[in-house]
Each structure stands twice: as C-alpha cells, then as structure tokens.
VEXDO-406424 format. One line per field, with one value per residue (C-alpha): x, y, z. Coordinates in steps of 0.25 Angstrom, whole numbers, plus 5000, padded with zeros to 4 digits. Layout:
BEGIN
u	[X  ...]
v	[Y  ...]
w	[Z  ...]
***
This chain:
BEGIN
u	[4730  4727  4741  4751  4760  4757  4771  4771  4774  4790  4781  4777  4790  4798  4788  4789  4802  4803  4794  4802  4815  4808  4803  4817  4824  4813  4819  4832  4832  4824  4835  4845  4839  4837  4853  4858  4849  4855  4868  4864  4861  4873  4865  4871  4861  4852  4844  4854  4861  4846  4845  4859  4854  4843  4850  4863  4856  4851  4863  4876  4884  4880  4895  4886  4876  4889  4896  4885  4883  4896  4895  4883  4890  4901  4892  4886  4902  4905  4892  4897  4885  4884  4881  4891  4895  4880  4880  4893  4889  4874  4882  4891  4878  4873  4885  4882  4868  4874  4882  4872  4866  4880  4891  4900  4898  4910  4901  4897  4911  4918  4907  4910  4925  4921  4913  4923  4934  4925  4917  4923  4923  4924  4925  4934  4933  4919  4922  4931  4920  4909  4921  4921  4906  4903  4913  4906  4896  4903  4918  4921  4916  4929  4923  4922  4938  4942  4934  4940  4953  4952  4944  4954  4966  4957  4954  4967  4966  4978  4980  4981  4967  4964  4973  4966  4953  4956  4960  4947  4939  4949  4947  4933  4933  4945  4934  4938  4947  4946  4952  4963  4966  4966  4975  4985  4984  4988  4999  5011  5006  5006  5017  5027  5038  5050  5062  5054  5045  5041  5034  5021  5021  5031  5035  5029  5015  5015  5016  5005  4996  4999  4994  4982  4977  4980  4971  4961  4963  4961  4949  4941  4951  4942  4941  4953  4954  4964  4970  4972  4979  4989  4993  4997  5004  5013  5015  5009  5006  5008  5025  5029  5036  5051  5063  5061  5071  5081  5089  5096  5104  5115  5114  5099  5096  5088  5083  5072  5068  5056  5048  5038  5025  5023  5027  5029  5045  5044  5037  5049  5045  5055  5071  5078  5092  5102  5114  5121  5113  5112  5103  5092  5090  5079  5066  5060  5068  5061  5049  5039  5041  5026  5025  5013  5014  5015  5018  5026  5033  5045  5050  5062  5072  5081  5094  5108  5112  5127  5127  5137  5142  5149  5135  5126  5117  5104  5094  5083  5072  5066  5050  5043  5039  5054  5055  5067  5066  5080  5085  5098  5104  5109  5118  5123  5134  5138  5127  5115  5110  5099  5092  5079  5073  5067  5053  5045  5037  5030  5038  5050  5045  5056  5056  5048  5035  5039  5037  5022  5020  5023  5014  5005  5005  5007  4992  4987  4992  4984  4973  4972  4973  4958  4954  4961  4954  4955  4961  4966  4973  4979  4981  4988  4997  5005  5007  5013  5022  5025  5028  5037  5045  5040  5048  5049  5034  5031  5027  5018  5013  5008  5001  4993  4990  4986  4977  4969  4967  4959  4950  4949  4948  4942  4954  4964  4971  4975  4981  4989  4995  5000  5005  5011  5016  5022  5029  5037  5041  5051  5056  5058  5067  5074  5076  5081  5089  5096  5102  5101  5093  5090  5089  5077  5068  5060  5045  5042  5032  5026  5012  5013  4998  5004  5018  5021  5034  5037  5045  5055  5057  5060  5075  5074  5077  5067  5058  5052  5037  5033  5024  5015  5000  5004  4993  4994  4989  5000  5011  5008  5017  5028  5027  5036  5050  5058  5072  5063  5065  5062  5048  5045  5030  5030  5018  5008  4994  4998  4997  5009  5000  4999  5013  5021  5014  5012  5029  5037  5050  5051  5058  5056  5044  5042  5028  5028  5018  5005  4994  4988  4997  4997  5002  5018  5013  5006  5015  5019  5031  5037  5041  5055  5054  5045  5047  5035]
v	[5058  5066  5074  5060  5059  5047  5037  5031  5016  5010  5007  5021  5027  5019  5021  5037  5036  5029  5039  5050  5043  5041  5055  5060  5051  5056  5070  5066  5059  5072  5082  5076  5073  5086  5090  5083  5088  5101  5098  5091  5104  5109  5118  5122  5134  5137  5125  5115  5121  5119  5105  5100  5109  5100  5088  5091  5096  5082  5075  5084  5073  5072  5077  5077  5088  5096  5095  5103  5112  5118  5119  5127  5135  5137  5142  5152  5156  5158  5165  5176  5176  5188  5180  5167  5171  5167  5156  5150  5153  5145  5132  5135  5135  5124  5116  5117  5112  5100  5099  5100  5089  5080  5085  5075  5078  5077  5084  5097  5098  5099  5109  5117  5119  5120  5133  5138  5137  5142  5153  5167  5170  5158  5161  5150  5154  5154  5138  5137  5139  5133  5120  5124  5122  5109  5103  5106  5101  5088  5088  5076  5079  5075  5083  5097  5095  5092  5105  5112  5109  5115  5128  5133  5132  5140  5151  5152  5144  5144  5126  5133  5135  5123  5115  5120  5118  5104  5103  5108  5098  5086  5090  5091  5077  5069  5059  5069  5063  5073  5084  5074  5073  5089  5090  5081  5091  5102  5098  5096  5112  5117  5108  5102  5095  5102  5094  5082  5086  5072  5071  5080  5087  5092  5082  5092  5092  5078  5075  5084  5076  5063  5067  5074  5062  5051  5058  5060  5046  5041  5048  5038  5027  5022  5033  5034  5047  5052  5035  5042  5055  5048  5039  5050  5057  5045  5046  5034  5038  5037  5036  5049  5046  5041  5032  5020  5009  5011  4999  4999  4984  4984  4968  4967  4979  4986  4998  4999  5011  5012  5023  5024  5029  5026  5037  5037  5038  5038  5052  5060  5070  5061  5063  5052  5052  5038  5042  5029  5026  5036  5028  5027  5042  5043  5042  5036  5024  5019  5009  5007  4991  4988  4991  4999  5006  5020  5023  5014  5012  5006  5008  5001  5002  4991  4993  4993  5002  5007  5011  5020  5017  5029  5038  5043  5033  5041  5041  5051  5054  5070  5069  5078  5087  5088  5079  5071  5057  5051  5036  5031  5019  5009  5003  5006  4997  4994  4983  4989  5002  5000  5009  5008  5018  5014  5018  5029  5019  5033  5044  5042  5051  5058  5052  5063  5058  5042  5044  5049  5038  5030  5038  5034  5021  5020  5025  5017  5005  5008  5011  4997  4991  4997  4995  4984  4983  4998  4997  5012  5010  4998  5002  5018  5008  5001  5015  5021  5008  5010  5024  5022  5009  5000  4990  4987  4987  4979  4967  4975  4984  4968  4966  4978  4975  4961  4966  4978  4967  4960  4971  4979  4967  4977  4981  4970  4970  4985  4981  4969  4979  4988  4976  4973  4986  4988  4974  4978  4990  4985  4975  4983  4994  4980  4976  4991  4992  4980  4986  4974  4981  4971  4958  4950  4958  4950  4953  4940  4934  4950  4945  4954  4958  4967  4972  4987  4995  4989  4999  4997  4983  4986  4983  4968  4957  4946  4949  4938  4941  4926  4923  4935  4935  4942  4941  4943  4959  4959  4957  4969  4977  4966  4968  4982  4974  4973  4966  4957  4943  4933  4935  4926  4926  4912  4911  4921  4923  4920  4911  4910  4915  4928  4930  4930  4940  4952  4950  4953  4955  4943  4930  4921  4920  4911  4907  4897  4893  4902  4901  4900  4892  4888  4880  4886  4886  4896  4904  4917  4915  4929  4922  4914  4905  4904  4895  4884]
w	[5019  5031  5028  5029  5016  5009  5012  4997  4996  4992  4979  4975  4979  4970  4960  4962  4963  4950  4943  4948  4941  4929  4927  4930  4921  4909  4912  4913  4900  4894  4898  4894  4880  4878  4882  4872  4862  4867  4866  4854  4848  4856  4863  4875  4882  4894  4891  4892  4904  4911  4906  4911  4926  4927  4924  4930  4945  4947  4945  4941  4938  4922  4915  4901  4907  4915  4899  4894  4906  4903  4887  4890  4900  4889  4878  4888  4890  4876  4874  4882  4890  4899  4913  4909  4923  4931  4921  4927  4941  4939  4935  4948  4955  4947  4950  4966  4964  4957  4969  4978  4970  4969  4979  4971  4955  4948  4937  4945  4952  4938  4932  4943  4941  4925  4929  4937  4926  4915  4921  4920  4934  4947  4961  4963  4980  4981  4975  4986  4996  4988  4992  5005  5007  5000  5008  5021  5016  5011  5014  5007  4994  4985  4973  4980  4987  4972  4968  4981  4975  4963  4966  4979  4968  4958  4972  4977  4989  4998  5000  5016  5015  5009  5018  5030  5022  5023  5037  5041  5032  5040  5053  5049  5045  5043  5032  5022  5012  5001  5013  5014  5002  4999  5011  5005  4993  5001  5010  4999  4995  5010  5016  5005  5010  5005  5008  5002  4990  4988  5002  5001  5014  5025  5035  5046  5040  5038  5052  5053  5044  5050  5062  5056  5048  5059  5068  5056  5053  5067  5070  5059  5055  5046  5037  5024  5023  5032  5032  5016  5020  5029  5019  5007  5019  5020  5006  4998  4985  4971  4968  4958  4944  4949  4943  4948  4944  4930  4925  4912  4909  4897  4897  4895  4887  4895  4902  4912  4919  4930  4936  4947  4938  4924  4915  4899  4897  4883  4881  4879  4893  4903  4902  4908  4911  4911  4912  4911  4900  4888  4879  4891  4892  4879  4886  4873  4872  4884  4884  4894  4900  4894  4879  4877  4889  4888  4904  4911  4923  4918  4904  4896  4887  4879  4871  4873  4887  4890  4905  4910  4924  4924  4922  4935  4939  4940  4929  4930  4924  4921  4918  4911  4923  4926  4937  4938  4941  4946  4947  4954  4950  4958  4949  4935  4926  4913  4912  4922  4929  4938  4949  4957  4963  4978  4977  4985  4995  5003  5012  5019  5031  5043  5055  5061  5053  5055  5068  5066  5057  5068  5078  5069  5066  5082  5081  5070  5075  5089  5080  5074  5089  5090  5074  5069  5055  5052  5038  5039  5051  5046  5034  5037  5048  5038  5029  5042  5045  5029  5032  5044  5040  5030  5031  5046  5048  5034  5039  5048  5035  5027  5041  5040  5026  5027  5039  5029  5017  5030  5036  5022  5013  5002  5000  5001  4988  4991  5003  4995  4985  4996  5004  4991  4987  5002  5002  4987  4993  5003  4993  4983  4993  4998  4983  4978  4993  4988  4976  4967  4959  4947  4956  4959  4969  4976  4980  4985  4996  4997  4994  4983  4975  4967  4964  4965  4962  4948  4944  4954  4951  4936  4939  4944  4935  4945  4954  4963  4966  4972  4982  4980  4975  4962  4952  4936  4938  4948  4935  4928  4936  4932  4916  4914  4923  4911  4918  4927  4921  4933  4940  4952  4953  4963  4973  4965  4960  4944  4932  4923  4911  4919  4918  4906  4897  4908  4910  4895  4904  4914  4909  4920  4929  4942  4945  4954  4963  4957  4960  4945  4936  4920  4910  4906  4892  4893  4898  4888  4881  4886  4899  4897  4910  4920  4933  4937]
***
C-alpha cells in the first residue's frame, strides 16, 4: 500500500517459484509430446520448426530438437523452395539467439557450421567477424576459437592475420589459454624450422617466444596458461611412431620387434626391410606379444632364423603414409642381431637457446626465493634443468618433485609418474650407452610408480625393478617383454598371486620383502622359479 511493493516472504517465493517450474515443465512435456508425434508422422514442416524454436531458445543444448531442426530444413531444400536462402539465414539468426542464451553450446555451435555447409550461399568473412566480436565479448570462450578455426580456413584468412590476431588477444590478457594454444598452431605454418623438420619452429623465433611467455608467465605465476605454452615450446609431447628396439636370436627361436606407438603390423599397409634376415620381412607372420590384441607395441615372431653377418645392419620400416622408419643395429652374428634405439626425451636445443633456458631458470629460481609453494614455478624449474642438462641437475629435478607432491597434494600421483618416467630415462641412455644390449638393466632404488619406455626394454633378458613402490596396475606394462625371463620385484607393493598370470614370458620372479605376501601354492604354474 500507499505505492510500496509488497516484499514476499522466503515461503511464498519458493512456492512461486515452484509453481512457475511446474507450469513450465507442463509445457515442456506438451511440446515435446507433440514433436514426436510429428516426427511420428514424419512430418517435418513450419510447425515443427516452431515447436523445436520454442524449445531450443530456452535451452539450445537438446541435439534431439537440433536432429529435426535440420530435416526440416532439408525438406524445404529439396522442395526447391523459392526463399531456401532466407530460410537458412533465420536459423543463422536463430543460432545467435541460442548463443546469446548459451555462449558455450556444443549443439548451436555445430548447427551453425551444418547451415554453413548446407546453404547455397555462406559469407564465410562475415563468420570471421561475427568471431571477432563474441570474443570481445568473452575471449576465452574455447567453442568460438574452435569455430574460429574452422571459418578463417573456409575465408581465406592469411595465418599472418591470425597470428597477429592472437598476439592481440595475449597482450590483452596472457589468462587466455585457447590463444595460446592457437598460437602454437600457427608458428610451425609461419616459422618452420628448416634444417630440423622434427622441431616445430625456428631456433630465432623460439627465443622470441621464451621470452614472451616468461614475462606472461611472470606477471601471474599462478595462472597454467602461459606455464602450458612454455612447456610444448620445450618439446614435451607425445613421441611419433618410430623403431625402437629389433632383436632376432637363432638359439632361442625368436624374433621381437618394438615400436614407440602401437600400430597393427599385420595389416599388410607396413613394408619392412631385414636384410640379414629374409624370412623376417613378411609383415603377416608377425604377432603382436599379447594374443588378442590387435595393436601393439611390440609384436613377435618364432621359427628358425639364418642371420647374415655379411648384410647391412639397418632394418627399416616404410608405413602406409610412406614414412620410412630406420633402425641401426648394434650388433648382428650368426646367433643374435640386436638394436635399440635411444629414445627421444624432448629437444636437444643449440647453445644459443641453452643459454636462455638458463636465463630463465636464473629467474624462476629467484622467483621461488619470494613464492616458495608456487607449484608452476617449481614445476616449469625442473623442465628447464631437464632442458639444459638432465643428468647434472637430476637430483635437483626428484627435489623439485618431491617438493610439488607437498604443496599440490592433489596431484601427487602425477608428480610420482613423471619423477618416475624422468628417473628411467637416464637408465635407460646409461643401459643403451653401454652396448650390452640384452643384459640385465637395472631400474632399481628409483622409487619407481610406474614403469615408462617398455618398448625399449624389449631386448633385455632380466630386469631388476626392486626397491620401488611397484603395484599390480604397474605390471601391465611388463606383459608384451618376450626375452625377459628374470624379474627382480624385491622391496614393492605386491602379492605373489598378482604376478604370474599378468607375466606368460618371465621364468623366474624375485619377490622378496613385499609388502603383501601369500601362500607359494597359489602361485600360477606358468612361473617356473620364483625366489622367497
């Protein structure tokens, strides 16, 4: 009264807003009654494309309505409706509503590039700018950089443009991890390295990057998205298809060969080349370690093997995309041939960008005087002394580790993989430096969670993995070893009935001092000794 809205109680608002709900969900439940009984009746007209409007302008992400939508749409087309243009051109307009409704729908994004590709004309520039401004308005929306992608390609837009696009967008706010990642799209087009093709960009502008992205990286230490961008510019990522290890043995039978990535060598599309060994060079006769596997990382062969010292001790493999894989033995015999390949552990860089690594690890390392805990710093710190010399400054690398599994506790057991996965790496170049290539390596006392770079240890007839925290999950990567037959497991996590059965290849198994023991009996009989 006396002009003053009435304020309604908690009570009444919940029920109104109940009420409200209710009434909704009656006419939710109405329309889409009635679209099925249209689609029912496969009647794809006017009606239906207002019904799914109604619907779809609430909440655009229903794929179901978005289905019909377009088989209305199609039906108009092959009608050959006079105005299929303007109809195509609403549902662009619809689609921005939708937007406006859900910046992030999956739905409306894909109708969107299905109108595109289906209507007779698209003004893939005007797309462009359309990018341009939803990206003002939210430069972080992922969705619209995917569709950014794909529309500039369909315009013509030099990767100049769109580089400097992206530039803008940083400098705007280095938080922008999708820009980040465009721009890590871009470089290899705009600045390959020629004299290496496996390194993404030129040496020059790489230096240039580093310094972009410590000062982006800097200016908020605890954001990832720069801390990301530095880490793929010192080149960790997945490993591309390559030979890893080859060894063919006349006394035992048998014939193992190892690849980084699990392909299917059976397929008849891979040409491989022994030439030492002619009855090795029919793809088909190959197995993979695990029967039932169709892809595998390691693949065997048995049957009687005549090696010819007097051949070339390369074996290569050509893929079905023409690459030519390659493989240099280290020794070849009557008896044995055998080759391991050192595996790629990141970029070997030129001294000129060692020596900004080290500039800035110089900083990173004052950094962490003032912000001891921040798990970026210390975690982009032991990647640069990775970078720069992972062997001298390995101790220092575990410390940095051991410190992050502390002050980022959520993430612990990545940071015990990747101590692990570092900690085999220089083993396994000590073992492969060595050149006793099918004697024990030793992984031992590297508080080992997990084992990494299986293939390369496909050679090895024992390995010694004791005094680890090796669980059962942790053996699977064990199974496909066919010429290891001693396993020294002393000082883990495991049972013995955890181990036989996941093993077919290993003869004898240490296990001494684990922490879960059992009977001997109930040990699988596939395991010939094993040691108490």
């Amino acid at each position: 009264m006396h002009g003053r809205l009435k304020v309604r109680t908690s009570a009444e608002e919940a029920a109104r807003k109940k009420l409200e709900q209710q009434q909704k969900v009656k006419m939710f439940r109405a329309a889409m009654g009635r679209i099925f009984e249209k689609k029912a009746a496969q009647e794809y007209d006017t009606e239906m494309m207002e019904l799914t409007g109604k619907l779809l302008g609430s909440n655009p992400d229903i794929a179901t309505l978005w289905n019909l939508r377009r088989m209305c749409i199609l039906g108009l087309k092959e009608s050959n409706a006079d105005d299929i243009q303007t109809i195509f051109d609403k549902d662009l307009g619809f689609t921005e509503m939708c937007l406006m409704v859900n910046p992030k729908s999956y739905c409306a994004w894909h109708h969107r590039c299905w109108i595109l590709e289906n209507a007779p004309k698209a003004d893939w520039q005007k797309e462009v700018e359309l990018c341009t401004k939803y990206l003002k308005l939210d430069e972080r929306n992922f969705h619209c950089w995917d569709y950014r992608r794909y529309v500039v390609e369909k315009a013509g837009v030099t990767p100049e443009k769109e580089f400097a696009f992206c530039t803008e967008k940083i400098e705007k706010n280095f938080s922008n991890y999708s820009s980040w990642h465009y721009r890590s799209k871009l470089l290899p087009l705009l600045y390959p390295n020629v004299e290496d093709p496996t390194r993404p960009i030129s040496e020059e502008k790489l230096k240039e990057e580093l310094e972009l992205v410590l000062t982006a990286a800097f200016t908020d230490p605890n954001d990832s998205s720069a801390w990301f961008y530095q880490r793929w510019l010192l080149g960790y990522s997945q490993p591309e298809l390559d030979l890893a290890t080859c060894r063919i043995d006349a006394k035992q039978n048998l014939a193992v060969l190892s690849f980084s990535k699990p392909i299917n060598l059976s397929t008849g599309d891979f040409k491989l080349t022994v030439p030492f060994c002619d009855n090795c060079n029919e793809t088909s006769q190959w197995r993979p370690t695990i029967e039932g596997n169709t892809f595998s990382s390691t693949w065997m062969m048995k049957g009687s093997f005549e090696i010819k010292e007097e051949s070339s001790r390369t074996v290569s493999l050509v893929t079905p995309d023409g690459n030519e894989l390659t493989l240099e033995l280290h020794s070849v015999s009557r008896e044995n041939a055998i080759g391991v390949k050192k595996p790629k552990f990141g970029y070997e860089f030129g001294s000129a960008i060692v020596d900004v690594l080290k500039a800035q690890l110089a900083s990173c390392l004052e950094l962490l005087e003032y912000e001891p805990d921040s798990k970026w710093t210390l975690l982009t710190a032991a990647l640069l002394m990775k970078a720069i010399d992972r062997r001298g400054y390995h101790e220092t690398i575990r410390q940095h580790l051991a410190k992050l599994q502390t002050v980022d506790g959520l993430r612990k057991g990545y940071y015990l993989d990747l101590a692990s996965k570092w900690a085999i790496e220089n083993r396994l170049e000590e073992w492969i430096e060595a050149g006793s290539l099918s004697s024990e390596i030793d992984l031992s006392d590297l508080q080992l969670t997990v084992v990494h770079y299986n293939p390369y240890l496909g050679t090895a007839d024992a390995i010694n993995l004791s005094d680890n925290q090796l669980v059962k999950r942790n053996l699977e990567a064990l199974r496909d070893l066919p010429f290891c037959r001693r396993l020294n497991l002393t000082g883990n996590a495991l049972g013995k009935d955890e181990i036989g059965s996941m093993l077919p290849f290993v003869q004898e198994i240490i296990v001494e001092r684990n922490e879960k023991q059992q009977p001997i009996e109930e040990l699988p009989t596939k395991v010939n000794s094993l040691v108490l």
